[in-house]
C-alpha positions in Angstrom: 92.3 157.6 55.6 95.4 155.3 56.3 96.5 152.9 53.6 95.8 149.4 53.7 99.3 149.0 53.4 100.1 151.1 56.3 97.7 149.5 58.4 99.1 146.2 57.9 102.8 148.0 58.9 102.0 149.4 61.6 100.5 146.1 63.3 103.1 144.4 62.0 105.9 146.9 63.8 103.9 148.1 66.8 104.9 145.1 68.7 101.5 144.1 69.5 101.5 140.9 66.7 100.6 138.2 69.1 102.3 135.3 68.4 99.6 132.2 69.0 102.1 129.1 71.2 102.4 126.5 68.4 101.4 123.8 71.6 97.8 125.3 70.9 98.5 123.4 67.0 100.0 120.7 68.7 97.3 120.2 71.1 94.4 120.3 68.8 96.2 117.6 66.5 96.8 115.1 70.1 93.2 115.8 70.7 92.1 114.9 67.8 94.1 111.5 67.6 92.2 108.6 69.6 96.0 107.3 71.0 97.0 110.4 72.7 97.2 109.4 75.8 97.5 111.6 79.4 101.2 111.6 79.6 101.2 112.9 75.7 99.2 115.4 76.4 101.0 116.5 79.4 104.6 116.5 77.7 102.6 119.4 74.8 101.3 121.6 77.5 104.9 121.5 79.2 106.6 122.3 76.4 105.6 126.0 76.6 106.5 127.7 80.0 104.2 130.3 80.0 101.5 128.5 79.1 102.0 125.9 82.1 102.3 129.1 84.1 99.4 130.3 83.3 97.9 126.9 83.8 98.9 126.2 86.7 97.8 129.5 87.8 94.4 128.7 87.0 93.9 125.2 88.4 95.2 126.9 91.7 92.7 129.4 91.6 90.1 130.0 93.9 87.6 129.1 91.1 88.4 125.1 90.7 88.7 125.2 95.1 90.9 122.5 94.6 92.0 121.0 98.7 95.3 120.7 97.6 96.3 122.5 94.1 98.1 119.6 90.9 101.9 119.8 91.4 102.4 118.8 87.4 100.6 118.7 84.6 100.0 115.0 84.0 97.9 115.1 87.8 95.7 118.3 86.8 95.3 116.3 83.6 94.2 113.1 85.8 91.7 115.5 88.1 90.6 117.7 86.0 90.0 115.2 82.6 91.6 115.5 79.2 89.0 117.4 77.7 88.6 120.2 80.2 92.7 120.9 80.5 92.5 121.0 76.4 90.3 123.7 76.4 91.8 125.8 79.4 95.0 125.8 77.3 93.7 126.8 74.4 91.7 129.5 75.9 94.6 130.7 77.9 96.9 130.5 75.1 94.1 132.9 73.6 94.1 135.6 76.3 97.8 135.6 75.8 96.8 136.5 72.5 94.8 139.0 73.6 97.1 140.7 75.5 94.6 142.5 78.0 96.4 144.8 79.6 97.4 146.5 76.4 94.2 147.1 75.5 92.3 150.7 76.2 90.0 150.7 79.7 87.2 151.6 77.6 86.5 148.8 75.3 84.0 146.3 76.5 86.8 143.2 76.9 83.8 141.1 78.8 81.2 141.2 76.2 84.0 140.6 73.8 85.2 137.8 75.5 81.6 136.0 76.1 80.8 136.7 72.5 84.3 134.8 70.9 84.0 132.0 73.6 80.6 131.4 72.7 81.2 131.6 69.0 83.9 129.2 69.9 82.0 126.4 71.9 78.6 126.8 69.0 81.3 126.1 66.2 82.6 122.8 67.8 79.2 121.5 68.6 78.0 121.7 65.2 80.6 120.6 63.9 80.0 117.7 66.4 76.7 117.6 65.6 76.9 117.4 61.7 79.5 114.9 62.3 82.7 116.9 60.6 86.2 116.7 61.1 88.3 118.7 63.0 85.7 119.8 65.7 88.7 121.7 67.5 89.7 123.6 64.3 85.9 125.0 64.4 86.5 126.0 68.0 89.7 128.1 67.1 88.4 129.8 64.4 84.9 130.6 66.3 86.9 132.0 70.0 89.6 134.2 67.6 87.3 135.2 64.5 87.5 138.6 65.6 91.0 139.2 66.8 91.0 141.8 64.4 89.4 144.1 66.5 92.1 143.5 69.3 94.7 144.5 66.7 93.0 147.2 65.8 92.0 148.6 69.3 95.6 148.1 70.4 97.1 149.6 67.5 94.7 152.9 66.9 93.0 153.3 70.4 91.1 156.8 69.3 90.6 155.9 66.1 88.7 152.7 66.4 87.5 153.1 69.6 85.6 156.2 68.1 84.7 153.6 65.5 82.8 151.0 67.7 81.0 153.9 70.0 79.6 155.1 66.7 79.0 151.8 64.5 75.1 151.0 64.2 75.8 147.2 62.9 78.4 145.0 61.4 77.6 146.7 58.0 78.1 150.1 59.3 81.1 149.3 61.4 82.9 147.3 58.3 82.1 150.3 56.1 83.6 152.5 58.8 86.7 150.6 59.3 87.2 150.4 55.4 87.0 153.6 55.2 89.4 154.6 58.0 92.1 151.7 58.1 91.4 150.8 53.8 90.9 147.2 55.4 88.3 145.4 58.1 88.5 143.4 61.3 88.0 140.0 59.0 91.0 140.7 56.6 92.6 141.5 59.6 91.8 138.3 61.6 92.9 136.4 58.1 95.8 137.8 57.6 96.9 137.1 61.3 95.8 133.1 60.6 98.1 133.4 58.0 101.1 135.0 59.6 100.4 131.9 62.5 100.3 129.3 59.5 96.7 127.6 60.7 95.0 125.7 58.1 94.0 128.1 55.3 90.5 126.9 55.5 90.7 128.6 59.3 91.6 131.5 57.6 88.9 131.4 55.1 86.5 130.7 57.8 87.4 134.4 60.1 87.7 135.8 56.7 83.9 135.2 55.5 82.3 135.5 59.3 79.8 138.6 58.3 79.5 137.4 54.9 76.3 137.5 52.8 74.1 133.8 53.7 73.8 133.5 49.9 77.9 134.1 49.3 78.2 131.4 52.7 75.5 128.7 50.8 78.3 127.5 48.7 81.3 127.3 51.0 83.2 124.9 52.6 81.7 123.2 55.5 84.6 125.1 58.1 83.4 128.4 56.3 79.7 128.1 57.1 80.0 126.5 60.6 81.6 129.6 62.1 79.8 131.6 60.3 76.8 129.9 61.3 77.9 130.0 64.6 78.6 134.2 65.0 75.2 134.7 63.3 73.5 132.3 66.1 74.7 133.6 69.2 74.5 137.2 67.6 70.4 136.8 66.0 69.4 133.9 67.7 67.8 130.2 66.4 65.1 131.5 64.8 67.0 133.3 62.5 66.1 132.0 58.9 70.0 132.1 57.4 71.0 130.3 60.6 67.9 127.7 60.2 68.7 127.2 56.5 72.4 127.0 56.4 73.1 124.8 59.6 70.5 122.2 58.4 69.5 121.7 62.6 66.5 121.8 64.3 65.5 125.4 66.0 65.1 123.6 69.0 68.0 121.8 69.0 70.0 125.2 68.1 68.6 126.9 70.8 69.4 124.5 73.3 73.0 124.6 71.9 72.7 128.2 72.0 71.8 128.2 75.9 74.6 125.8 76.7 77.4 127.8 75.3 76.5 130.7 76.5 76.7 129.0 80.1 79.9 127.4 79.3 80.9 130.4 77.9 80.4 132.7 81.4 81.9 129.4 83.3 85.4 129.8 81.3 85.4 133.1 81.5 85.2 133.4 85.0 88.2 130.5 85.4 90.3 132.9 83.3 89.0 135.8 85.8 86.7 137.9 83.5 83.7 139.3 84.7 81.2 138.1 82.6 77.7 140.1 82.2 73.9 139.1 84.2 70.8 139.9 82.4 70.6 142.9 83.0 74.2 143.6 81.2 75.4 144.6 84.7 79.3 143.2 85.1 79.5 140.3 87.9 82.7 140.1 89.8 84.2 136.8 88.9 84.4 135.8 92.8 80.6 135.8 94.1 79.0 132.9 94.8 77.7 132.0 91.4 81.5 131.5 90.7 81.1 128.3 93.1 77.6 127.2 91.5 79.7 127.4 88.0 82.5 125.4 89.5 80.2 122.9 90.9 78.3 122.6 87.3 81.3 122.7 85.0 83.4 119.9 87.1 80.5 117.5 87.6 79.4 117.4 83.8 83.3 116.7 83.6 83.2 114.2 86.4 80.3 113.1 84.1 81.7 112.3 81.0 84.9 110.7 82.3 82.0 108.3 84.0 80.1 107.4 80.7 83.7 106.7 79.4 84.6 104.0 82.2 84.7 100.8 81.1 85.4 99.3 84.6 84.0 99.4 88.3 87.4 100.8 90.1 87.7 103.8 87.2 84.0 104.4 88.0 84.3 104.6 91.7 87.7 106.5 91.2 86.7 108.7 89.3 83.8 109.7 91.4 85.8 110.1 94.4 88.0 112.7 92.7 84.8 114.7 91.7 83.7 114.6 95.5 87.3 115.6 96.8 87.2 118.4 94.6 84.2 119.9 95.0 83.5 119.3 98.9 87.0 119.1 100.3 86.3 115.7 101.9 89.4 113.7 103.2 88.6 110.3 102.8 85.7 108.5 100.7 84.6 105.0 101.1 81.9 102.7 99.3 79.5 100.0 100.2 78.2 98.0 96.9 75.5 95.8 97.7 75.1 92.3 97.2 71.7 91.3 96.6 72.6 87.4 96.1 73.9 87.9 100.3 72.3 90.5 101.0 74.7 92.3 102.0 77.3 95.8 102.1 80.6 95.2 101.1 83.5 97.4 101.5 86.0 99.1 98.9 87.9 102.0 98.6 90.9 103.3 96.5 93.8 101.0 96.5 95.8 103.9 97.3 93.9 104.4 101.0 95.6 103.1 103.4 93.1 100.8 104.9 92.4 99.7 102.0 93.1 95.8 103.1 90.8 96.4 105.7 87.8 97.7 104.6 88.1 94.9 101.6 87.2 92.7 104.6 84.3 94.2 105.9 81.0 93.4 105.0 77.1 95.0 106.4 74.2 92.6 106.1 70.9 94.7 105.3 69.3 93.3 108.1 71.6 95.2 110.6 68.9 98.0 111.4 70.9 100.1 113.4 73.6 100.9 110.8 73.1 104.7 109.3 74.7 102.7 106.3 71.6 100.5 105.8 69.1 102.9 106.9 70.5 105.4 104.1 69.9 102.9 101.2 66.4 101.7 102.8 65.1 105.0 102.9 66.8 106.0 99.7 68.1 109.8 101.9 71.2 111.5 102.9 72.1 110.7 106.5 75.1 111.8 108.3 76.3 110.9 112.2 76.7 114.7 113.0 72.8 115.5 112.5 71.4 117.3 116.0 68.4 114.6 116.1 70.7 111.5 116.1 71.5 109.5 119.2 74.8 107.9 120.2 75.8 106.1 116.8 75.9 102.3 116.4 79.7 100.4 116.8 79.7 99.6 113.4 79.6 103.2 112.2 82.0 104.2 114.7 84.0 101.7 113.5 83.8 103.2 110.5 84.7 106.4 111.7 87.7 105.7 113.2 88.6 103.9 110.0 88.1 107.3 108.0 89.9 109.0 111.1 87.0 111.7 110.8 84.6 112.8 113.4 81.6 111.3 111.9 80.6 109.8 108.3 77.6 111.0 106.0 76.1 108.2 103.6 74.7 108.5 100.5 72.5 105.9 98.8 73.1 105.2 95.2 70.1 103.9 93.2 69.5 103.4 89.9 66.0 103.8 89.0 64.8 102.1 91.8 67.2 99.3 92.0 69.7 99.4 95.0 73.4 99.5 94.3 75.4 100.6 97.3 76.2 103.6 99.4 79.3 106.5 99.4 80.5 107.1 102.6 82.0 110.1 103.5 84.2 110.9 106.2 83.1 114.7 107.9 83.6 117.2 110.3 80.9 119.9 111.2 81.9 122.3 108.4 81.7 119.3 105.9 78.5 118.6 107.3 77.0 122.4 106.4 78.5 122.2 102.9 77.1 119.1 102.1 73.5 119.8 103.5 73.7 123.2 101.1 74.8 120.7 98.3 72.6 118.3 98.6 71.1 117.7 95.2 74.7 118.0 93.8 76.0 115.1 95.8 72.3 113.8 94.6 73.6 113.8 91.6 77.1 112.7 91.9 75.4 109.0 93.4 72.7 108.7 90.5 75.2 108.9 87.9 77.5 106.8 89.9 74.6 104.1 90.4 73.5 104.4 87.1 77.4 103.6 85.7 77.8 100.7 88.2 74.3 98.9 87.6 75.3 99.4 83.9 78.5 97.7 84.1 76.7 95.1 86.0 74.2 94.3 84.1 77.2 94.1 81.0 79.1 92.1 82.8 76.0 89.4 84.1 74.6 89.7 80.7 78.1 88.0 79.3 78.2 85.5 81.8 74.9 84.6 81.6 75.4 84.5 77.4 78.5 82.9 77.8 77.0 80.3 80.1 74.1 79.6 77.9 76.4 78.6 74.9 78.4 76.3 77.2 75.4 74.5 78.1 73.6 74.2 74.5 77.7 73.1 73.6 77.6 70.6 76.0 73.8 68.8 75.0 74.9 69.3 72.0 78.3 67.3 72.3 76.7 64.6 74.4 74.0 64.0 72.0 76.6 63.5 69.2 79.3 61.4 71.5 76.2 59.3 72.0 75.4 59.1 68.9 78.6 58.6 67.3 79.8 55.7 69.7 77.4 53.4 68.6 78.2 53.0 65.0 81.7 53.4 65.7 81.3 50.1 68.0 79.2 48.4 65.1 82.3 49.2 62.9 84.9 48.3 65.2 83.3 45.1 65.5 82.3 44.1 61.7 86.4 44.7 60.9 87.7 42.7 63.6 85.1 39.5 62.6 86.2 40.7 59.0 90.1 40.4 59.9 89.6 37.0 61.7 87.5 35.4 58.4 90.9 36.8 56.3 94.0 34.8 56.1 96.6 36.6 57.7 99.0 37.2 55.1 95.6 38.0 52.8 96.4 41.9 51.2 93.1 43.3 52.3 95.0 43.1 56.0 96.5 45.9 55.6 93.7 48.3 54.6 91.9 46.7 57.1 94.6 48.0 59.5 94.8 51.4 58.3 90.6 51.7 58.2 91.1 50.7 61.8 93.6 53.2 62.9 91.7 55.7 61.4 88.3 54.2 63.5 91.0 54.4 66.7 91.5 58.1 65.7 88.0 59.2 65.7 87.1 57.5 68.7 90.1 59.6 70.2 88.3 62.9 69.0 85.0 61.5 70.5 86.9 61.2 74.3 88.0 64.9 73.6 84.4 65.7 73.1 83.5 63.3 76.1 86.4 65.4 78.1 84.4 69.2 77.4 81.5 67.9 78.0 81.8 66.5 80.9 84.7 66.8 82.7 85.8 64.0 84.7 85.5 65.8 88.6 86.9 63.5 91.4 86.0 63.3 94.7 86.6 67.2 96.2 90.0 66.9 99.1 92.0 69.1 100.4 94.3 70.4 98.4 97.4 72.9 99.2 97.3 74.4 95.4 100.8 75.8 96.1 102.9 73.0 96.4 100.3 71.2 93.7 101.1 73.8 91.0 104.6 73.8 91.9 105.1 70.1 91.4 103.5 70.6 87.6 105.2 73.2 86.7 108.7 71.6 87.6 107.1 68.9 85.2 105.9 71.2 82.5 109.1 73.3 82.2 111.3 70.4 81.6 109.0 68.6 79.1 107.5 71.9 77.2 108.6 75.1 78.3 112.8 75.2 78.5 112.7 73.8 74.7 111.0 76.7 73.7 112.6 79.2 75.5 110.2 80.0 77.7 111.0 81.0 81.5 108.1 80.7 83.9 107.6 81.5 87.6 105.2 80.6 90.5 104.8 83.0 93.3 102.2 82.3 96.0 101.5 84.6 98.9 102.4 83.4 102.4 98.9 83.0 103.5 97.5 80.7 101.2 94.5 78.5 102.7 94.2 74.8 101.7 90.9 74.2 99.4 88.4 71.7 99.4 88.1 70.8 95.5 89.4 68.2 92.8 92.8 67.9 92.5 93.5 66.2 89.2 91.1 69.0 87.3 93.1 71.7 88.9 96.3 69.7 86.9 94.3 69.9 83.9 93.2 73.6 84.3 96.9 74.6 85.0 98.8 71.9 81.9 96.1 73.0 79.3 96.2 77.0 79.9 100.3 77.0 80.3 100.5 75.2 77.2 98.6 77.3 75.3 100.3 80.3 76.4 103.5 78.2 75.5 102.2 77.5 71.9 101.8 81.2 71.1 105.2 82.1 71.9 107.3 80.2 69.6 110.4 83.0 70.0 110.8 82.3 73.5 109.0 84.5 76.2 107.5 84.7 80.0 105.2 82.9 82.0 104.1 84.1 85.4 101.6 82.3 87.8 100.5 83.9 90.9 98.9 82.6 93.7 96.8 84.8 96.5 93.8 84.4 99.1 91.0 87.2 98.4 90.2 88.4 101.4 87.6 90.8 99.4 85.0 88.0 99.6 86.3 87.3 103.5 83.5 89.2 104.6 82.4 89.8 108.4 79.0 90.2 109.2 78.7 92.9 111.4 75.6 92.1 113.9 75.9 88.1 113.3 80.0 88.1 114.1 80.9 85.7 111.3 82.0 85.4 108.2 81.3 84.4 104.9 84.6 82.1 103.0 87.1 83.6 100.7 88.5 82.9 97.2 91.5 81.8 96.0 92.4 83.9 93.2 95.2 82.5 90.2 96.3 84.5 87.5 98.3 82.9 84.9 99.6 86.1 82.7 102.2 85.4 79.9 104.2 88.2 77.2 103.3 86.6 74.2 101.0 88.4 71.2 98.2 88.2 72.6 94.7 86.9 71.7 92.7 88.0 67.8 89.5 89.9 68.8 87.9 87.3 66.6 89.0 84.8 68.5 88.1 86.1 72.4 84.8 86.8 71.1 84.2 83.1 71.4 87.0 82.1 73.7 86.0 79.5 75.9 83.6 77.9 73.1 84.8 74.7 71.4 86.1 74.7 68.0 87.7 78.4 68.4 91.4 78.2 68.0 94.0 80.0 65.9 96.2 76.4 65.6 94.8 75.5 62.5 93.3 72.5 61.0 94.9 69.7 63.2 94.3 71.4 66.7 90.2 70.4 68.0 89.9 73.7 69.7 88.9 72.2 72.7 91.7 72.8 75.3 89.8 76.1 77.1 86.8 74.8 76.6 87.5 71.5 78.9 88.8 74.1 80.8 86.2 76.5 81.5 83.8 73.1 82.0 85.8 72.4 85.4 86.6 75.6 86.7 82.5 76.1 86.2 82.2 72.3 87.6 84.6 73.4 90.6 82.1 76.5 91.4 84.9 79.2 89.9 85.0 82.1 87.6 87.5 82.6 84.9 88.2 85.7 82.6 90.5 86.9 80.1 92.7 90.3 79.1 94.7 90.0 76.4 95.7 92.6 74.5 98.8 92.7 70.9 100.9 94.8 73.3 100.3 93.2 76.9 100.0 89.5 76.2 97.0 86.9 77.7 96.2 86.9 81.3 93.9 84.2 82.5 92.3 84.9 86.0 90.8 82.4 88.0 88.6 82.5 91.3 88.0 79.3 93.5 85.2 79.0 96.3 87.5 78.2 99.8 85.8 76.3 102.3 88.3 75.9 105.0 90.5 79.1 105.2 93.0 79.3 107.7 92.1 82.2 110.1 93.0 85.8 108.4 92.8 89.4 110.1 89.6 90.6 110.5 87.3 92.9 112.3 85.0 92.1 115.0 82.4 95.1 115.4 79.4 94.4 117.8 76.6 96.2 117.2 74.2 98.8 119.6 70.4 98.2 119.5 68.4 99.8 116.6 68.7 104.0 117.1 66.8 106.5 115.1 69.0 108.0 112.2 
């Protein structure tokens, strides 16, 4: 029998004591703080060289088939999604740990391997599950409970490999190794936490994994999940400890149970460790279920970082990474559909470079003969390069040489049953063949997509419906009241002045006569405010070149309330600026009120910008009728200042909300919104403590000048 003591020697001189990279610590404590950000996160992982090499080594494996492998961090980060890089890191950091190649040929490192990683993964659920802190933590404890073993099967080969052949159960084989090495694989893998200074409760947790379930009842809740978690992927989720202790459903443990033993073969397989079948037979990690792993583990990421966008670009962004990933595919476009139009419209990534040009494109439904139209109709897959089709219709070979490919495939995007758009992807024959054999993947990749997109809709019309709603109840409300309100006001009005004329003038009631009479004159000055929001005095719509109209104020505005404050401010309008048929004076009012504002907020001095640009997103051609629907002008007026209370842009445009205090009426973005709505435009808000208020505004255009556009006849109706 060797000594407990010399045990502990020996590891500690064999130079086999793996040293765990303190980026692992690091990384766990970014992840677990809301603010970290991609470039944080990035600046950890490249603090440790070996680590990024190791990385890097794996995102340019054959497994993730990336086209063309990250050159950094912070891009594998962007494709592959925060939470997926995390927990390659860790895990590689782990196998450095592990130190593979020191370890004998004969012990089973691939059923080791499935078993920690699965611990690993059913620790950080339930401890998601149960709602606990430090999810991560679980995870690091559960994939290196048994690092023990390691130290032991590097340090005393014959011995303990002699050990495990022989060992009927964990009772057996802790017995055995007490007996040999005067210690165990859990004092082993505590000790070790120790020596890497990991939260004791870690320690506690590796320490008490094949614990009695009546010593674990009474533990800490980092104790009993990993223990929890070994006994579940070891006995299953109908076993009663497991049941009892983890307080979860059987089903719901089993399911958990299922899944990390997938995720479990899929990691293993990045890191290039076979991993068993069913039949306990190892699988190379190369074969083609590497590829149906790949394909599962990047779209559930793909997946996630969708249910986390909060706009329609990141949505469509991100969804065109997934796609490039997986299939290889050059160039993606999208076709949302309108259903006020009826129509297609065109969008891609700002970063394509016909990205201008497709904005400008538009497909009415009733253009039969696109495979566009036909794809979404039909609710199917359809590509140009299928052996049945006939010569394609102009538009789509328009489209083509717009993706510079040698034909496109389109893929309708539902959501239930509700049509939302199509992906079109630029192919070649071999894309063609991998997309038919990938079919229900790309199915997928659309649903989720459509589901995202009709989501964000339906926020987004929900709001504006909401926000109109309140506007108009405002509004009957207001005129009700300045109806109301007037005619006692002019009973008043009138009853002083025949009151002032029966008075001498020099009488002393004169002059509270006067001061009940300004007071009148002030009210009836809040009542035209009211009158103002509620019904805001539109003149006769002209034309109107908003450039040099906005210039003209804003010469007025700086010299009267901007310069005293500090405050610099700047106009840029873009060259091709159409003249707009709508009222000039409210476009004054529109731009005085929100400058102002913006002005009032920043009483240290600060930055006003104002840009001017024609949308030619909304200069739409209609393919088969060779016309095109008008443009917008869009105006942002963005400013540095602090930025607008939540409590506040809840209610923004509603009268009565303002941070000025008691002497301001609140109604300045009110009257505002009223004639922007009574001009047919939009307007939104961002405003955020560290980015300042940014107003955006969109007016109707109903006499553009002419803009470059595309004029795409159309072939007779084919059969897709």
């Amino acid at each position: 029998m060797i000594s407990r003591n010399r045990t502990f020697e020996r590891i500690r001189q064999s130079g086999n004591l793996p040293q765990l990279p303190q980026v692992v610590v690091k990384l766990i404590e970014a992840c677990n703080n809301d603010e970290t950000d991609i470039r944080d996160l990035s600046q950890i992982i490249s603090a440790d060289p070996g680590l990024t090499s190791r990385l890097m080594e794996i995102i340019g494996s054959a497994y993730l088939n990336i086209p063309k492998a990250p050159d950094t961090i912070e891009t594998a980060v962007v494709y592959l999604g925060m939470d997926t890089i995390k927990n390659i890191a860790i895990s590689a950091s782990a196998m450095h740990v592990f130190k593979l190649s020191t370890i004998s040929s004969e012990f089973d490192i691939a059923t080791f391997w499935n078993h920690s990683y699965k611990c690993a993964v059913l620790a950080k659920n339930i401890s998601m599950e149960l709602k606990l802190s430090q999810p991560d933590e679980a995870f690091l404890a559960g994939l290196l409970h048994e690092i023990g073993k390691l130290l032991l099967a590097q340090n005393f080969p014959g011995e303990y490999l002699e050990i495990l052949a022989d060992q009927g159960d964990e009772k057996d084989r802790i017995a055995a190794e007490k007996e040999r090495f005067d210690t165990t694989t859990e004092e082993i893998s505590s000790w070790l936490f120790d020596q890497w200074r990991l939260n004791p409760l870690m320690a506690d947790a590796v320490l008490y994994v094949n614990a009695s379930p009546g010593e674990i009842a009474n533990a800490l809740d980092l104790v009993k999940i990993v223990f929890v978690s070994n006994r579940l992927a070891d006995k299953g989720a109908d076993d009663p400890a497991v049941l009892e202790l983890s307080g979860i459903e059987q089903s719901r443990l089993a399911d958990m149970l299922t899944k990390a033993g997938e995720e479990a073969d899929a990691m293993a397989r990045s890191l290039g460790i076979p991993t068993p079948d069913a039949t306990g037979v190892l699988v190379p990690a190369n074969d083609a279920l590497t590829r149906k792993i790949k394909e599962i583990a990047l779209f559930h990421g793909t997946l996630q970082n969708l249910l986390n966008a909060e706009e329609i670009d990141s949505v469509l962004s991100i969804t065109e990474n997934g796609i490039k990933i997986l299939f290889r595919i050059p160039r993606i476009f999208y076709f949302l559909y309108d259903k006020e139009k009826n129509l297609l419209t065109g969008r891609c990534s700002p970063r394509d470079k016909h990205h201008r040009i497709l904005g400008t494109i538009a497909i009415p439904m009733s253009n039969t003969s696109s495979l566009l139209t036909a794809s979404l109709q039909n609710n199917r897959i359809l590509n140009s390069l299928a052996a049945n089709n006939t010569s394609p219709a102009i538009s789509d070979i328009q489209l083509m040489r717009l993706l510079e490919t040698d034909g496109l495939c389109c893929i309708p995007m539902k959501a239930v049953d509700s049509p939302v758009g199509v992906i079109v992807l630029g192919i070649d024959q071999a894309h063609k063949n991998i997309l038919l054999e990938n079919s229900s993947l790309l199915k997928l990749f659309s649903r989720q997509t459509a589901l995202c997109l009709k989501a964000l809709n339906h926020r987004k019309e929900s709001a504006s419906i909401l926000q109109n709603e309140r506007m108009q109840a405002f509004t009957a409300i207001t005129r009700k009241i300045v109806h109301e309100v007037n005619n006692p006001i002019g009973i008043i009005t009138n009853y002083l002045t025949l009151l002032s004329m029966k008075l001498p003038d020099k009488h002393p009631a004169q002059s509270e006569l006067k001061v009940v009479s300004e007071e009148i004159d002030r009210i009836s000055g809040l009542i035209r405010k009211l009158s103002d929001f509620s019904k805001p005095d539109i003149a006769e719509f002209k034309s109107v070149d908003i450039d040099k109209l906005y210039s003209a104020v804003l010469d007025i505005i700086k010299k009267s309330l901007l310069l005293p404050r500090g405050i610099e401010a700047t106009l840029v309008a873009a060259p091709d600026i159409p003249p707009i048929t709508t009222d000039k004076n409210g476009l004054k009012q529109v731009l005085i009120n929100l400058v102002k504002n913006a002005a009032e907020a920043m009483d240290k001095g600060g930055e006003i910008n104002i840009n001017i640009r024609f949308v030619p997103g909304s200069s739409k051609i209609l393919i088969d009728e060779k016309r095109k629907t008008p443009g917008s002008i869009e105006i942002t007026i963005r400013d540095n200042g602090p930025g607008i209370p939540d409590t506040i842009r809840e209610k923004l445009f509603e009268p009565y909300n303002s941070t000025k205090g008691a002497n301001n009426s609140g109604l300045g973005l009110s009257i505002v919104h009223s004639i922007i709505r009574s001009l047919s435009g939009t307007i939104t808000c961002k405003s955020g403590s560290t980015e300042g208020t940014c107003f955006t505004i969109l007016l109707p255009v109903t006499s553009p000048k002419p803009v470059l556009h595309q004029v795409i006849d159309d072939e007779p109706i084919h059969q897709h």
